[in-house]
Backbone as CSV, one residue per row, in Angstrom:
resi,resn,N_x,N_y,N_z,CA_x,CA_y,CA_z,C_x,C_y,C_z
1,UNK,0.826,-1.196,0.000,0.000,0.000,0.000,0.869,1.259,0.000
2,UNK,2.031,0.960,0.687,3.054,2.542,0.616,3.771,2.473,-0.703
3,UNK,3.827,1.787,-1.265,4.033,1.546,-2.430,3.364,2.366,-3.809
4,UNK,2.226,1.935,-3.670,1.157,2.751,-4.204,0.422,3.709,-4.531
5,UNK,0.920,4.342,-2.689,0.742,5.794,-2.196,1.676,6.329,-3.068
6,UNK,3.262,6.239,-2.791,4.640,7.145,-3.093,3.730,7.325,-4.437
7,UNK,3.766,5.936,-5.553,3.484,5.924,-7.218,2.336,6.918,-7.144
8,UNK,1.264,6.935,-6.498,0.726,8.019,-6.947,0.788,9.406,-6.666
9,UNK,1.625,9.551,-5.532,1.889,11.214,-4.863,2.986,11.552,-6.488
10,UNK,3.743,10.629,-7.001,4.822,10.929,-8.019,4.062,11.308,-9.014
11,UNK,2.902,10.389,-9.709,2.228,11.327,-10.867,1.261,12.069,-10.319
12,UNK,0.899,12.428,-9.358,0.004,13.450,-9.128,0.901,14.732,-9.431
13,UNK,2.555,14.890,-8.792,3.445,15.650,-8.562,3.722,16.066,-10.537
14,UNK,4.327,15.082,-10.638,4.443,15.146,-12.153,3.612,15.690,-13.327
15,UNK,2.525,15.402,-12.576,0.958,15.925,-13.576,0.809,17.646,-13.299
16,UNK,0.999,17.640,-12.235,0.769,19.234,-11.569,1.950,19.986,-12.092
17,UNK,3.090,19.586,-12.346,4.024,20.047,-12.635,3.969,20.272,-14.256
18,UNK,3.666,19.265,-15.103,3.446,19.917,-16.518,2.062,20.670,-16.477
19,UNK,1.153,20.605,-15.818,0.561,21.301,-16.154,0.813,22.964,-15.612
20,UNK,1.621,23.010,-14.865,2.113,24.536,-14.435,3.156,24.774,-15.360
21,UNK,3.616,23.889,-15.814,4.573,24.430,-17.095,4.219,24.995,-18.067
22,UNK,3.146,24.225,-18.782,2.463,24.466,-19.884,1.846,25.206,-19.747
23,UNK,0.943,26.212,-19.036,0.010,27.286,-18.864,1.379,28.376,-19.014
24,UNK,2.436,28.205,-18.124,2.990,28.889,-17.962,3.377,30.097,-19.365
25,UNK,4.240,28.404,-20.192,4.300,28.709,-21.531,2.966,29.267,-22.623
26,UNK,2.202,29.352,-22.331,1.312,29.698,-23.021,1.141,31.189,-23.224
27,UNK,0.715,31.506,-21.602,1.013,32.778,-20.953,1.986,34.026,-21.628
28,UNK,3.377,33.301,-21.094,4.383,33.716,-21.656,4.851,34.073,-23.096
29,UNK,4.563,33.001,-23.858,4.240,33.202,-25.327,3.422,34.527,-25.802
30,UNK,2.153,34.500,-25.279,0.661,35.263,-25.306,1.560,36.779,-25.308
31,UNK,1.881,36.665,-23.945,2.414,38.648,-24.065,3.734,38.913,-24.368
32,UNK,4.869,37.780,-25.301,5.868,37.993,-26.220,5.042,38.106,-27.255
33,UNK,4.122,37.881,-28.042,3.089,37.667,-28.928,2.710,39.301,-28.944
34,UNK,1.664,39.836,-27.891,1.513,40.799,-27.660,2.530,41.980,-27.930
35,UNK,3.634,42.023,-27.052,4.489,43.107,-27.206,5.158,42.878,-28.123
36,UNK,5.469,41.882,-29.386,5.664,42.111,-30.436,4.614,42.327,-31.637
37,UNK,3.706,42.445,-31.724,2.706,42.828,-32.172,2.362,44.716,-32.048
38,UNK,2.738,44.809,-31.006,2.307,46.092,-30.436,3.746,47.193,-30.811
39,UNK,4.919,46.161,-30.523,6.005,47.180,-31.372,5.565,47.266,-32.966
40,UNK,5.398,46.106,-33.850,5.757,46.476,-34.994,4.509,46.579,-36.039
41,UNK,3.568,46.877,-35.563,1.802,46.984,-35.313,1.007,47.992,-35.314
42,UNK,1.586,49.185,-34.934,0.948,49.924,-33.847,-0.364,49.832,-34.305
43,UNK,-1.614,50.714,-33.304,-3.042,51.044,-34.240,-3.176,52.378,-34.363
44,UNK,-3.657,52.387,-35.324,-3.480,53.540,-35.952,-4.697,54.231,-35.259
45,UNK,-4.136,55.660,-35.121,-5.188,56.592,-34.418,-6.208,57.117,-35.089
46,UNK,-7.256,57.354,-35.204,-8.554,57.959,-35.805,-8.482,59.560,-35.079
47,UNK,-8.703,60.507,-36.244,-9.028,62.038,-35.729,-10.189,62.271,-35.896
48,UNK,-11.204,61.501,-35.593,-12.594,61.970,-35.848,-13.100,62.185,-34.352
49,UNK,-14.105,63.576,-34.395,-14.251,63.899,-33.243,-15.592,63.397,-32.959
50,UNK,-16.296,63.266,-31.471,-17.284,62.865,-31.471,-18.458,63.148,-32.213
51,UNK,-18.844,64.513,-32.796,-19.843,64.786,-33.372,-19.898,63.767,-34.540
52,UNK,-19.206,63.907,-34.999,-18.631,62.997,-36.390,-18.742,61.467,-36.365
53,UNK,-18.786,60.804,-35.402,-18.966,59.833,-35.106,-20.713,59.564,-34.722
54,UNK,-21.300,60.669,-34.075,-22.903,60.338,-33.718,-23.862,60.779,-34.403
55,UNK,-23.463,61.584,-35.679,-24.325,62.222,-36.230,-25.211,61.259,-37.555
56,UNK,-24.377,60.057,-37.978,-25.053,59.196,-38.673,-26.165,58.354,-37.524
57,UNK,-26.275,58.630,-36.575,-27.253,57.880,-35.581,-28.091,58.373,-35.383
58,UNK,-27.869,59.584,-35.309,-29.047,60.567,-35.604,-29.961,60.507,-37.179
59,UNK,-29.367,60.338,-37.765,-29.913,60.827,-39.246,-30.836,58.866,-39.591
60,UNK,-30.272,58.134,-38.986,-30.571,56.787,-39.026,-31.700,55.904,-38.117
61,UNK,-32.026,57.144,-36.979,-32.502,56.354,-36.169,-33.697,57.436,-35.740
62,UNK,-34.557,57.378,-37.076,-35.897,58.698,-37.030,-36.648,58.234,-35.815
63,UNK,-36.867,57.019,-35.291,-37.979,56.201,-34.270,-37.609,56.284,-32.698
64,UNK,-36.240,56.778,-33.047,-35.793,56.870,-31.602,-35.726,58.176,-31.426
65,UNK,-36.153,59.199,-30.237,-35.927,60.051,-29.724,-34.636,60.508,-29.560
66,UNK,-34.627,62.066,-29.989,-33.328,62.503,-29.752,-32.608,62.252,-28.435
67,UNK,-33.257,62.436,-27.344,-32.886,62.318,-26.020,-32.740,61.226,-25.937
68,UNK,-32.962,59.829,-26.031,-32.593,58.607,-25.771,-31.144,58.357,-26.596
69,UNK,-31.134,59.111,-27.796,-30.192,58.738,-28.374,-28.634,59.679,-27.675
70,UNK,-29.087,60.845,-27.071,-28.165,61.339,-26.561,-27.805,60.731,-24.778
71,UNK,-28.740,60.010,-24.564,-28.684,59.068,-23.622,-27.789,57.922,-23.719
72,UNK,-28.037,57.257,-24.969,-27.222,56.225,-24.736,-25.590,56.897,-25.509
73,UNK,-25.813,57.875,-26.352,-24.033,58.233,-26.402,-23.503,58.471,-25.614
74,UNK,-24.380,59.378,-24.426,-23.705,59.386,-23.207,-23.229,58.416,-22.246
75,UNK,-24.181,57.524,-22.573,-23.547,56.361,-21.313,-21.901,55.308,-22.181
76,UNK,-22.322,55.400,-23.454,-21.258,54.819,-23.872,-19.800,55.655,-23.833
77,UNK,-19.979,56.846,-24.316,-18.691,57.841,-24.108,-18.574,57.342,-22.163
78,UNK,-18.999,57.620,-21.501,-18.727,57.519,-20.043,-18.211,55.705,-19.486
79,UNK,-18.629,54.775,-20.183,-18.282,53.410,-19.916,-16.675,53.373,-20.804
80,UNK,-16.675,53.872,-21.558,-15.673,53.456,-22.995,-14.501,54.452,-22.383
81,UNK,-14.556,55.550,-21.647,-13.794,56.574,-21.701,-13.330,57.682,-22.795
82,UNK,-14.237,57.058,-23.854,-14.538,58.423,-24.667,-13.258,57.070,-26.404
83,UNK,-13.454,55.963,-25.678,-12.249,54.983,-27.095,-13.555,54.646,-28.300
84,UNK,-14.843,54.636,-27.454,-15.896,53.628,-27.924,-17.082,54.667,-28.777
85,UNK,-17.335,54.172,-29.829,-18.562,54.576,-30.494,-19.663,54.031,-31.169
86,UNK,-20.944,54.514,-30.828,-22.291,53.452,-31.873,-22.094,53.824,-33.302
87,UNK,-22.291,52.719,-34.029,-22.530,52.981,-35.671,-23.878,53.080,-35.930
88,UNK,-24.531,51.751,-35.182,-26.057,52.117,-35.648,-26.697,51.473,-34.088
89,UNK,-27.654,52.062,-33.903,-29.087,51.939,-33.098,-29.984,50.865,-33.837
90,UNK,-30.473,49.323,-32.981,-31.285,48.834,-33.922,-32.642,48.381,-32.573
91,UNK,-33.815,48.154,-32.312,-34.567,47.908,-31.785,-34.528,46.179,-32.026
92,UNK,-34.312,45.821,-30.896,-34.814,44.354,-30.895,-35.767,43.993,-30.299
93,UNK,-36.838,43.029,-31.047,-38.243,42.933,-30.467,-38.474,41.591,-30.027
């Protein structure tokens, strides 16, 4: 029976051990992946200012109230920090 025990404390040990390896490597890979991507990558910046961005939502979305619509740009500029914008408004029923 101690026999049995050791053999299995060894692949339990062994099992736990590649598997902390392998995440590890994954990980590791992931944000060498990342920060080389991000050096030779960059994203390119957009100069469009907000009006410019909400004014096709307006012109698109006759059924929705102006105020709702300046409702929800507002909540999205305020969640997004001002990165995020709607293209279109659609009613789901």
């Amino acid at each position: 029976m101690n026999e049995q025990l050791s053999t299995a404390l060894v692949v339990l040990l062994v099992g736990m051990i590649t598997v902390f390896v392998v995440l590890s490597l994954v990980v590791l890979s992931g944000k060498v992946l990342i920060s080389i991507v991000n050096k030779y990558a960059p994203e390119k910046s957009s100069k469009k200012t907000t009006t410019s961005r909400t004014s096709p939502i307006t012109r698109k979305s006759s059924q929705i109230s102006s105020s709702k619509v300046a409702a929800i740009v507002a909540a999205v500029q305020q969640v997004t920090q001002g990165k995020g914008y709607i293209r279109d408004i659609k009613r789901i029923t």
